[in-house]
C-alpha positions as CSV (number, residue, x, y, z in Angstrom):
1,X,2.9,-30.2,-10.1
2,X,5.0,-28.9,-7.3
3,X,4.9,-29.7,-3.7
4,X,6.2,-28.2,-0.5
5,X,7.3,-30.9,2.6
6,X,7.3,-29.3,5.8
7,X,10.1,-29.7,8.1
8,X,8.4,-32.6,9.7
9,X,8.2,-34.4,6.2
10,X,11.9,-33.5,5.2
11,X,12.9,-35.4,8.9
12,X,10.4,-38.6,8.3
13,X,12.4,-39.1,4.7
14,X,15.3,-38.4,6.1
15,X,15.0,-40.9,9.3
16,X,13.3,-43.2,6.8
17,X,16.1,-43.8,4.5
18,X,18.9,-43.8,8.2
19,X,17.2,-46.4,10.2
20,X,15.0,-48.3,7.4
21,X,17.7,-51.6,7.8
22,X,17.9,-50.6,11.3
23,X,14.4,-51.3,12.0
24,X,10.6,-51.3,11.3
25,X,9.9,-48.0,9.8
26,X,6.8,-45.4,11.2
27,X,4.0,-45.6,8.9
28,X,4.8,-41.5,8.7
29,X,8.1,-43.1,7.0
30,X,7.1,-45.4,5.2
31,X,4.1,-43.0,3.6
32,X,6.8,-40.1,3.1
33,X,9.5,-42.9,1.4
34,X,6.5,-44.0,-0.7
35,X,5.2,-40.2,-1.8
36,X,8.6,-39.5,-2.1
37,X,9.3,-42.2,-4.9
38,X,6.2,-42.0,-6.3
39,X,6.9,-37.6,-7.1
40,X,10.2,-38.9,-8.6
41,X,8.6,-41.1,-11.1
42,X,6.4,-38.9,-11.7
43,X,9.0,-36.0,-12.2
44,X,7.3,-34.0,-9.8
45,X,9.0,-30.7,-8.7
46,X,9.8,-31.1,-4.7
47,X,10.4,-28.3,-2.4
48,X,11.7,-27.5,1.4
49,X,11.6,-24.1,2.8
50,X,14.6,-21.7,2.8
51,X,14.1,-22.4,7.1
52,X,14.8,-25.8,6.4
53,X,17.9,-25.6,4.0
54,X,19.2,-23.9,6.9
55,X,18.8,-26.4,9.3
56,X,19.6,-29.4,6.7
57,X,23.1,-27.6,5.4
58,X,24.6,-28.6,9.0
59,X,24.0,-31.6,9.0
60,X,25.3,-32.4,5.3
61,X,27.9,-34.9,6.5
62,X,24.7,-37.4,6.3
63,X,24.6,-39.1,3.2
64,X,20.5,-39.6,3.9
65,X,20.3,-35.5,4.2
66,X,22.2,-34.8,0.8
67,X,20.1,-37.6,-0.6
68,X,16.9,-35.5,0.5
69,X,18.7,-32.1,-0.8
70,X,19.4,-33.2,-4.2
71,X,16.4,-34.0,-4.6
72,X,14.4,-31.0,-3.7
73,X,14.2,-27.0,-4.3
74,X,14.2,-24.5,-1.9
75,X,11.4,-22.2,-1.7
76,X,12.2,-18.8,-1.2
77,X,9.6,-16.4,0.5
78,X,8.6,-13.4,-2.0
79,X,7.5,-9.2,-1.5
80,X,3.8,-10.6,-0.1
81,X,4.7,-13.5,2.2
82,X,5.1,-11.9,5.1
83,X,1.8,-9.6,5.1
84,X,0.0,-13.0,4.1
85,X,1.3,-15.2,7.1
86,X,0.3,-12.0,9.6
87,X,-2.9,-12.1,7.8
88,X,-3.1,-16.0,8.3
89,X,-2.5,-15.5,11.8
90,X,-5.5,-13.0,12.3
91,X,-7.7,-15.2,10.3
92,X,-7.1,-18.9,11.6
93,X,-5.2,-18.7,15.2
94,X,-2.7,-21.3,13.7
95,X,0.6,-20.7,15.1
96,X,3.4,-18.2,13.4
97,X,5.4,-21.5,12.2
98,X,2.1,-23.1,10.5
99,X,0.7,-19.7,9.0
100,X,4.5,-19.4,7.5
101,X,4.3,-22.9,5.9
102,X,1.2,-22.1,4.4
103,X,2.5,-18.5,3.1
104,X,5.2,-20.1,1.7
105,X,2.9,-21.9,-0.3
106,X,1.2,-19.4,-1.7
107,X,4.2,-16.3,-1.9
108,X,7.3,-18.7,-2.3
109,X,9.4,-18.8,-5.3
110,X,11.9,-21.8,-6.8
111,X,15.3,-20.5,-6.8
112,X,15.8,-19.8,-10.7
113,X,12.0,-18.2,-9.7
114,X,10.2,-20.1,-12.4
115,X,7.5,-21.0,-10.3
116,X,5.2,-18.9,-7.9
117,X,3.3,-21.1,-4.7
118,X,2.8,-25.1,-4.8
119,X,-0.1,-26.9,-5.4
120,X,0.2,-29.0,-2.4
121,X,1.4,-28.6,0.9
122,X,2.6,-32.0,2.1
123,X,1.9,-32.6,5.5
124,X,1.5,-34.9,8.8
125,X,0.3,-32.2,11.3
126,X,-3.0,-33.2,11.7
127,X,-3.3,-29.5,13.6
128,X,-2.4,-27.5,11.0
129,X,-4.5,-29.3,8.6
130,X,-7.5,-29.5,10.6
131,X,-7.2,-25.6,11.4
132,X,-6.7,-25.3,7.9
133,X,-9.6,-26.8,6.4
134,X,-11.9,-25.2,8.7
135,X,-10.9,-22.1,7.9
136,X,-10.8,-22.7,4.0
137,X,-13.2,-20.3,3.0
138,X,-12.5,-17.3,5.0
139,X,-8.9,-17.9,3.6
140,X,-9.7,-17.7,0.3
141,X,-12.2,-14.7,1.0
142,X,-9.1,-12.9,2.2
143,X,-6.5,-14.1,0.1
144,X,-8.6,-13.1,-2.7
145,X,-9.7,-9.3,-1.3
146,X,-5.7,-8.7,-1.0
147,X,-4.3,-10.2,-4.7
148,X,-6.9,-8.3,-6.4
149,X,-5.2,-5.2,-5.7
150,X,-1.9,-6.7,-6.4
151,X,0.3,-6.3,-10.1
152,X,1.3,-9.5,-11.6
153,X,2.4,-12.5,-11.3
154,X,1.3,-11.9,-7.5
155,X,-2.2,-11.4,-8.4
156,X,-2.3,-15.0,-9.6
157,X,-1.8,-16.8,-6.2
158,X,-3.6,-19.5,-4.9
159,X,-4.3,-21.3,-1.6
160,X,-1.8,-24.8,-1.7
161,X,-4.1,-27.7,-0.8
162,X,-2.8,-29.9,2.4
163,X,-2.9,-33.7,2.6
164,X,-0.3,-36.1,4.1
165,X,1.7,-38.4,1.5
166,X,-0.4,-41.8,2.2
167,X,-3.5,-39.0,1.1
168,X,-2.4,-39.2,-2.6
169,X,-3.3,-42.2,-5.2
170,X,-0.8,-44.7,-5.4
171,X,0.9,-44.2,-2.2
């Protein structure tokens, strides 16, 4: 299975693993520390987005930052990411940053690009997901009308699913 944290995940970890013998850790923390673990024993593939890396490169002097790079992919937007997060803006109203997570998730590819979209989309934003799911089936309506007339392996997309990490069995 592979999953993509959004930026806000990638910080909870991150901030998790600074302050945890500093003091009581958020129960957005503790749940991403938890998922976290729980994706490693599980040998779960793990991915930021390529906006992320970006950010998280400067501040590789943390030893809690190249803790959470080394353990994750970057996810690198393909040809049909860009029409998709336009065409997730029309359709849900979510905001450019939210309809790019979600594009990401469908038209990102690992960086040796043996994988195409995540399963999951790992999440806090109770926003995004909430826009999300209540927009689910006029997604895939659309998603659908516009990979049927793409070639392969693009025509294979799916919608990721969204849930938080303390949403998954064993967290």
């Amino acid at each position: 299975m592979c999953y993509l944290l959004d930026k806000n995940i990638a910080r909870y970890a991150i901030a998790g693993l600074r302050y945890g013998r500093l003091r009581p850790l958020t129960r957005e923390e503790l749940g991403t520390l938890a998922f976290w673990r729980m994706m490693e024993e599980q040998n779960a593939s793990l991915f930021i987005s390529h906006v992320s890396l970006h950010i998280l490169r400067r501040l590789v002097r943390y030893a809690e930052v190249r803790a959470l790079l080394d353990a994750v992919d970057v996810l690198w937007p393909t040809r049909y990411y860009t029409r998709w997060t336009r065409r997730l803006q029309e359709t849900t109203g979510l905001t450019r940053e939210d309809c790019a997570q979600i594009a990401l998730g469908s038209f990102g590819s690992s960086s040796d690009g043996r994988i195409l979209g995540v399963q999951y989309l790992v999440t806090y934003d109770q926003s995004l997901t909430a826009g999300y799911r209540n927009h689910r089936d006029a997604l895939d309506r659309r998603l659908h009308a516009m990979t049927v007339q793409l070639r392969a392996p693009f025509d294979q997309v799916a919608l990721p699913h969204l849930a938080a990490p303390d949403e998954f069995p064993g967290v």
